[in-house]
LOKE-384889 format. One record per residue: x, y, z of N, C-alpha, C, O in turn. Coordinates in pm, whole numbers, plus 50000, padded with zeros to 5 digits. Example, Ala and Ser with C-alpha at 12.3 -4.5 7.8 and 13.67 -1.06 7.14 Angstrom:
# residues 2
513194943150780512304955050780513204967050780514244966850846;512854977550708513674989450714512905000350787513415011450804;
END
This chain:
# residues 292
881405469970795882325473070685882035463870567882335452070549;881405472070497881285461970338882375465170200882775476370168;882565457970163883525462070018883385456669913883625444969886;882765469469812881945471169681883855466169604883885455569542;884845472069613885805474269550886815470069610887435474669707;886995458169529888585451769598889855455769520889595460469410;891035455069547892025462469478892825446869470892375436569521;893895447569407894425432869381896055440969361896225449569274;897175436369456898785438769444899335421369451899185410769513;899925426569356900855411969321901925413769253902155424569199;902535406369247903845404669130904135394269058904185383069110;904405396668906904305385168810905365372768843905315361868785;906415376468953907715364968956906795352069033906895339869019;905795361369125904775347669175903505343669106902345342869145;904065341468994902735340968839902165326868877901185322368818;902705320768965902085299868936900985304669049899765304969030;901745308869185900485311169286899375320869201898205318769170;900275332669178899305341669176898035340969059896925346269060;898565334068979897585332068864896555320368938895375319868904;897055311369037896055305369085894815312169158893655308169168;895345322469200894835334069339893765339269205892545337369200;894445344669124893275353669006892215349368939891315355568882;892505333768958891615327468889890195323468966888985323668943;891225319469088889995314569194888515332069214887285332369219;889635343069219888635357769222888205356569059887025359369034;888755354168990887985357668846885745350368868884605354768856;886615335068914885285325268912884175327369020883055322069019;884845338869147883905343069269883165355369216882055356969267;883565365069117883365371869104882215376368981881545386468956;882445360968913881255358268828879885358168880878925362068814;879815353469000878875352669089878295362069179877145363169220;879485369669205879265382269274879335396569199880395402969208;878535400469144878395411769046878615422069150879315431669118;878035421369291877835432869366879325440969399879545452269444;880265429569354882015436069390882315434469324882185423769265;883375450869260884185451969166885515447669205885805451569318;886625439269133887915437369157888845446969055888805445568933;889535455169111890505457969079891985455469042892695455969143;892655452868928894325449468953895005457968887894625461968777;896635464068972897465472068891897825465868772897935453668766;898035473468673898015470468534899645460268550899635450568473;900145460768584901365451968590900995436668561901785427968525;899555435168587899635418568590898335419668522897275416668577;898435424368397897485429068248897505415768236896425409968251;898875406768203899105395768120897625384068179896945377068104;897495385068311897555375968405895745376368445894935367468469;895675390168437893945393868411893385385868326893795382368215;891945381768408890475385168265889565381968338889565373768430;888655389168293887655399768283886545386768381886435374668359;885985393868470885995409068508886675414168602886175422368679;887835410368610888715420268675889025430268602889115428068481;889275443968651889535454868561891315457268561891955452668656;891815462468483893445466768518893535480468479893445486568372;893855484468650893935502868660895815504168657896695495768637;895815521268692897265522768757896835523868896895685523668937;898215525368981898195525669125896975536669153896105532869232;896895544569119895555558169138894595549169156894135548169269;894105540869050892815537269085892755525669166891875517769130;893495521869273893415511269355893195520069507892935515569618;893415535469460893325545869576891715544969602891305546069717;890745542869485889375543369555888695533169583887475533669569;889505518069642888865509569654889065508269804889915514469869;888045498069860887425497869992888825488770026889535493870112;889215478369978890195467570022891025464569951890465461369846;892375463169940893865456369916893955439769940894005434570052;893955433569836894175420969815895895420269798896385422869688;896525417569881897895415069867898255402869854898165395869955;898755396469726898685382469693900425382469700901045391869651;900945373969748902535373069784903225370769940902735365970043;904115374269921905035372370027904775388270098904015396670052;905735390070236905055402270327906205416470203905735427670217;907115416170131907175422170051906355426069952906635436269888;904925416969916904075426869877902855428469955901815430969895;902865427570068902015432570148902725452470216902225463470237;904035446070225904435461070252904515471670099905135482270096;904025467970026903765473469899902435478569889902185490069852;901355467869931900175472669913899655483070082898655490170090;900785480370206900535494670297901175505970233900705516670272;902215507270135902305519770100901225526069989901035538169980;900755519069931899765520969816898745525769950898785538069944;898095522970037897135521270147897755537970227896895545570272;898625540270233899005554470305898375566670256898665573170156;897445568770344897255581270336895365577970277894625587770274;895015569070250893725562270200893115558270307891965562170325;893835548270415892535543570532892545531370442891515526170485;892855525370376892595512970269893255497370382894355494970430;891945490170385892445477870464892885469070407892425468570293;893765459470435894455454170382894525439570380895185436170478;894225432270332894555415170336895445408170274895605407270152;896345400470405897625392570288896725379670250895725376170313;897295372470122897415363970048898345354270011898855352269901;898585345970167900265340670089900385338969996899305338469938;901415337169918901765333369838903595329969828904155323169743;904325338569965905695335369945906055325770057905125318470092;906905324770102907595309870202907265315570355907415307870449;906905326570374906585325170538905265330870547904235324570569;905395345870525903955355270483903665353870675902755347270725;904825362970761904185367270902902795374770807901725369470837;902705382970729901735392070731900255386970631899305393470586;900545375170627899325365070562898185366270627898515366870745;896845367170620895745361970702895525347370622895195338070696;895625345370531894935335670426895965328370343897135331570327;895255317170288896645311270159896105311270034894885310170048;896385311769922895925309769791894965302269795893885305569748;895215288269865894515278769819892865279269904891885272669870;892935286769993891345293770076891125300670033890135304470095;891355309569927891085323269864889645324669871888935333269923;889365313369804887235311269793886715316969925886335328369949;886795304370017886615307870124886635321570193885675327970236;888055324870193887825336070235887255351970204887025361770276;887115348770036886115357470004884495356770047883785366570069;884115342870053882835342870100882405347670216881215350170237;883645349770326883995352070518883795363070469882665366270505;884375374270382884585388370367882975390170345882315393470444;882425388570241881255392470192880055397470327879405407370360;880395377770389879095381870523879865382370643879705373670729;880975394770662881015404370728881785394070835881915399470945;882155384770831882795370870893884795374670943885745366870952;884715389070963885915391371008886005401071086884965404871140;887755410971129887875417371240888985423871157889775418971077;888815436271199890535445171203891285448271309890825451171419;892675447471273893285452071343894615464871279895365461971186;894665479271357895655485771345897095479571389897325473871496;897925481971293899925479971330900625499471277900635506071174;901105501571424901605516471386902705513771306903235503671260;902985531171302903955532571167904625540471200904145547671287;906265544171147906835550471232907475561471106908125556071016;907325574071103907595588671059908885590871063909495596471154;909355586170958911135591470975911225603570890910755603570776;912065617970963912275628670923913345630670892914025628770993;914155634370788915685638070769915675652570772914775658670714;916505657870827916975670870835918325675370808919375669670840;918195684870752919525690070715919275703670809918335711370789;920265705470914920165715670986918655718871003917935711170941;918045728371072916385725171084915415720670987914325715671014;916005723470846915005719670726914995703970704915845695570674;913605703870734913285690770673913235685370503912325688970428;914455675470455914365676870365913765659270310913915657070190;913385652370362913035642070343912085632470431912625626870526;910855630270408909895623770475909445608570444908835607270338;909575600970493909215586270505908175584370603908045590970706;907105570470548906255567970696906565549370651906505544870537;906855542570760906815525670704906485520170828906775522570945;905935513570782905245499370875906375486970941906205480471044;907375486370860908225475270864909595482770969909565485171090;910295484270908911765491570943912385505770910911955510270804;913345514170979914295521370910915565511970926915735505771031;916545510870807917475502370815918605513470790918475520870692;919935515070893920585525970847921955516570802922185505570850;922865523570694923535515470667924625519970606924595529670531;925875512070638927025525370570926815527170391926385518570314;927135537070369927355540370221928235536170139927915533870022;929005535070166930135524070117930135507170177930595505270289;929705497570113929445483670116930195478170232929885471170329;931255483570192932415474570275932865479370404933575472870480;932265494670431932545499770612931465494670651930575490770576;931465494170798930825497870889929775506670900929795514770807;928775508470987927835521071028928735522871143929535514471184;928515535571194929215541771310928135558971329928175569871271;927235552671445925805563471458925645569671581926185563171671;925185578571613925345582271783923605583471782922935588971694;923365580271842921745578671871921065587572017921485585872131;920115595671983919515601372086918345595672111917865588472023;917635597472236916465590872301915705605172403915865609772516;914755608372272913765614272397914655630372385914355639072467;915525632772299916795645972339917735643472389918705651072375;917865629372482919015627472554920195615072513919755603572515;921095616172491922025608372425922415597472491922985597772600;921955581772395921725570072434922865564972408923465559672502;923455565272281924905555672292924975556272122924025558972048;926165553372088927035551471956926865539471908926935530271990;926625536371773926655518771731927535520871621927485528671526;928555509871665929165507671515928965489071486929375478471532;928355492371414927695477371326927595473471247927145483271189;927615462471141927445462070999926465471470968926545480070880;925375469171058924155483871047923055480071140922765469571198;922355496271135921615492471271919755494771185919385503271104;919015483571249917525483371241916895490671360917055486871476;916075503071319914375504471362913325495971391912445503071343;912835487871426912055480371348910325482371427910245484771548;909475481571369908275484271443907975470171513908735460471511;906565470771585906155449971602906235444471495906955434571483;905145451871341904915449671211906435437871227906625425971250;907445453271191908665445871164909695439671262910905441771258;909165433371333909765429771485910415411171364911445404271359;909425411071314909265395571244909845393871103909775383871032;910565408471071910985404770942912955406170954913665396470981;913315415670937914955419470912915345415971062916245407971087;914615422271158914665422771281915255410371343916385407671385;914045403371334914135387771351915425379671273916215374471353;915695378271154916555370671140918295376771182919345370471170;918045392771240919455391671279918965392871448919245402471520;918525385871474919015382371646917645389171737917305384271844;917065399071686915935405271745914525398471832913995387371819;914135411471936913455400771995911765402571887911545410571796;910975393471934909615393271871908875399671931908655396072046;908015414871868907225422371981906235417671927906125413571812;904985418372062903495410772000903045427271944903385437671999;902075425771806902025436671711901095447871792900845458271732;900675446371902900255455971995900495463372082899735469072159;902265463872068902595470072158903375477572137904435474672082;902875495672199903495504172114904845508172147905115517072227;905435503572101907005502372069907695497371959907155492071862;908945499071976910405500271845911415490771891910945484771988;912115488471875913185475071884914415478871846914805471171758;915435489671880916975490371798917705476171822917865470871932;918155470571681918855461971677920465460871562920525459971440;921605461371669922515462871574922825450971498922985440471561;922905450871395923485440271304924915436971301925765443671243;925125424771377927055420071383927835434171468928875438771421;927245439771582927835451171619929315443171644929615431171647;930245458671664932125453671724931525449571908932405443871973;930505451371967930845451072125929945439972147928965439572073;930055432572218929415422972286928285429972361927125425872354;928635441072436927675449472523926135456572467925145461172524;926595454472313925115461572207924035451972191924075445672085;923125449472265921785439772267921015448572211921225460672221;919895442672135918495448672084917975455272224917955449572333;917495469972195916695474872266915225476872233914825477872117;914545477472329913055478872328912745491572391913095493072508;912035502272320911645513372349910725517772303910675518372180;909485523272393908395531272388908765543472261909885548372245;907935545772204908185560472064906915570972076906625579471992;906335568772180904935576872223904765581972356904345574672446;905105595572378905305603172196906955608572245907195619672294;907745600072225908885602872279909305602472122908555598572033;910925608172101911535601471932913045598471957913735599572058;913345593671809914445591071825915565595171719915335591771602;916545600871741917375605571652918945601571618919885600571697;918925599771488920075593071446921055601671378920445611471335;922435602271349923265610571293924715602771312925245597771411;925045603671193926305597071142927365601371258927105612271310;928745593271317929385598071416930535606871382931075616771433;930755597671249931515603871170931545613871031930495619671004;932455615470962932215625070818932025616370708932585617970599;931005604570745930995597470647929555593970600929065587270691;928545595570485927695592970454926885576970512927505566370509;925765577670552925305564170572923725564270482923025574370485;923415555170426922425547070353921045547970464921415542370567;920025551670476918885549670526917575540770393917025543570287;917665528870495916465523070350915075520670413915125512870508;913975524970386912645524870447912035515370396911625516670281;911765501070478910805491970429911485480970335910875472870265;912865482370347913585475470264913345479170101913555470270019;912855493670049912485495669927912905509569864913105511269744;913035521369982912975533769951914585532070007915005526970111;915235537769906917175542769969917335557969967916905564969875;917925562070067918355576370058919585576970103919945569270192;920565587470042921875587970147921555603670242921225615270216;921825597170339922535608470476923775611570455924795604770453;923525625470434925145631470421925615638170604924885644370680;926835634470622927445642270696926605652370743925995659870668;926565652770857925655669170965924365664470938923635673770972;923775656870903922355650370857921875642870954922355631570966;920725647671053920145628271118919075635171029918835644670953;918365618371118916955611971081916235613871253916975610171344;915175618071283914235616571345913145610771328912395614671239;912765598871422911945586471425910885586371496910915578971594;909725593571473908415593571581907335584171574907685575671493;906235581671618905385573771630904605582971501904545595271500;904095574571405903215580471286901775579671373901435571471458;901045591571318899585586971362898765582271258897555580771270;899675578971117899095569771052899305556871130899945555971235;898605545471057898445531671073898205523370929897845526770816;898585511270990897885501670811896835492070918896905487371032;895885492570810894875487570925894895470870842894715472170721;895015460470873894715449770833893475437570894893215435971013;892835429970778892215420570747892145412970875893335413270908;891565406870962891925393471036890825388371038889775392771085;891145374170963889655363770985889575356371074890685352971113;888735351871131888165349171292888965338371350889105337371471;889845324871211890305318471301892105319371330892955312071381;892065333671259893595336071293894125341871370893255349471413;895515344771451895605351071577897295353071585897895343771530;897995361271633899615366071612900065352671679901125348371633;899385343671793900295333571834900165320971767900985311871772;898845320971690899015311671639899365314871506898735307171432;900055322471444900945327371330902295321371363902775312771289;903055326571499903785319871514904335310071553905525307171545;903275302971611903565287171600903715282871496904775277471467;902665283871405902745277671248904335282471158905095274471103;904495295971165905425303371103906305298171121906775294371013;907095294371231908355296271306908355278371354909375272771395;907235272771342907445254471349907105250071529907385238771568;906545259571615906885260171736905735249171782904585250771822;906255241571767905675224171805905225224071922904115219671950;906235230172028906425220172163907435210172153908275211272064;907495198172252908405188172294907735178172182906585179072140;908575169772150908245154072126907075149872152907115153472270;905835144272140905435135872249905705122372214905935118072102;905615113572367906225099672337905215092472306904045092872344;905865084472220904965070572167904195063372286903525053372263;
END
């Protein structure tokens, strides 16, 4: 896998990193004529030359996604990546970055690893949420991260009856309830109580947020090729948000059906990085003391 055409997603609020990140590709790239860099015109200010500044279209014909940020713009640059096959590399740049291979300050480096072929991919599935209104499908989502369902009004509750497979699993009433893939096992998931799936394993995680019962634990469930279906319990609209970015309301008589996508986001991994040692580093996981 070689790549003539790198694509560049960022956002200007991380202008100190990211202008560090652009600069370090501006000065590799002087050198390397053989690769074109690409950036969405959003960060025009922040360009020069020879980086080029396209719209989102033209980041559709490049070989690789440079995602410079936090895993909010990495899940930016897998939706830009849907439906392309476009691989993807994070770039920290925000305070945790599960979905980092690299940091700003290796950028060099790790462009030089890319060039001579000094890395590995790996696929993270994606999960196909369908809304239906009576059999018509009237709304399609695919995300890497989460479906987050959520009441429509701020201040209720969710209250959802959930099916498994066709067969009816149980009711949640919760501040609201998470989907979450492995991808997103580490993001929303995680900080409300969820367990951590290693990103290879094909499964989903329901996790209610502040449920009323003590008895509602995160579940872990296979989605291949089984699905899962959601629908308000009551006559009351609930909020579905995909990826923490896309909002839709579910009206009354409305679910959502949740299958295994046979898309994927295929991402970057350089040779000395690895999901456990992400989360050791990520998450601070030391071990004991040792004694003096």
């Amino acid at each position: 896998m070689t790549f003539k055409k790198i694509g560049i997603v960022g956002f200007k609020d991380k202008s100190a990193d990211l202008a560090c990140a652009l600069n370090q590709i501006t000065v590799w790239a002087m050198t390397h004529r053989e690769v074109t860099f690409f950036a969405l015109e959003s960060l025009r200010e922040l360009v020069n030359k020879p980086i080029r500044v396209v719209k989102e279209a033209g980041l559709h014909k490049c070989d690789l996604l440079l995602a410079i940020g936090g895993d909010g713009t990495v899940l930016t640059a897998a939706h830009i990546a849907l439906g392309y096959k476009i691989p993807i590399l994070g770039v920290n740049a925000g305070r945790v970055g599960f979905l980092a291979e690299t940091r700003v300050e290796d950028l060099k480096n790790t462009l030089n690893a890319l060039a001579v072929g000094d890395f590995s991919t790996r696929d993270r599935m994606m999960i196909d949420a369908n809304v239906f209104h009576g059999k018509k499908c009237v709304c399609k989502q695919t995300v890497l991260n989460e479906v987050h369902v959520r009441a429509h009004a701020p201040e209720r509750m969710v209250n959802v009856n959930v099916e498994y497979n066709g067969s009816a699993l149980t009711e949640y009433w919760a501040d609201s309830l998470l989907v979450s893939t492995p991808t997103g096992s580490t993001a929303y998931n995680l900080a409300a109580g969820g367990p951590i799936i290693h990103p290879s394993t094909p499964a989903v995680v329901l996790t209610p947020v502040a449920p009323s019962s003590l008895s509602m634990r995160p579940l872990v469930l296979s989605l291949s090729p089984k699905t899962l279906k959601i629908a308000s319990a009551i006559k009351s609209p609930v909020d579905l948000v995909f990826d923490g970015r896309i909002a839709r309301v579910m009206k009354p008589g409305e679910s959502v059906v949740l299958a295994e996508s046979k898309a994927v986001t295929t991402f970057i991994r350089m040779r000395h990085t690895g999901f456990v040692g992400a989360l050791k580093e990520k998450l601070g996981w030391t071990g004991k003391p040792r004694l003096a």
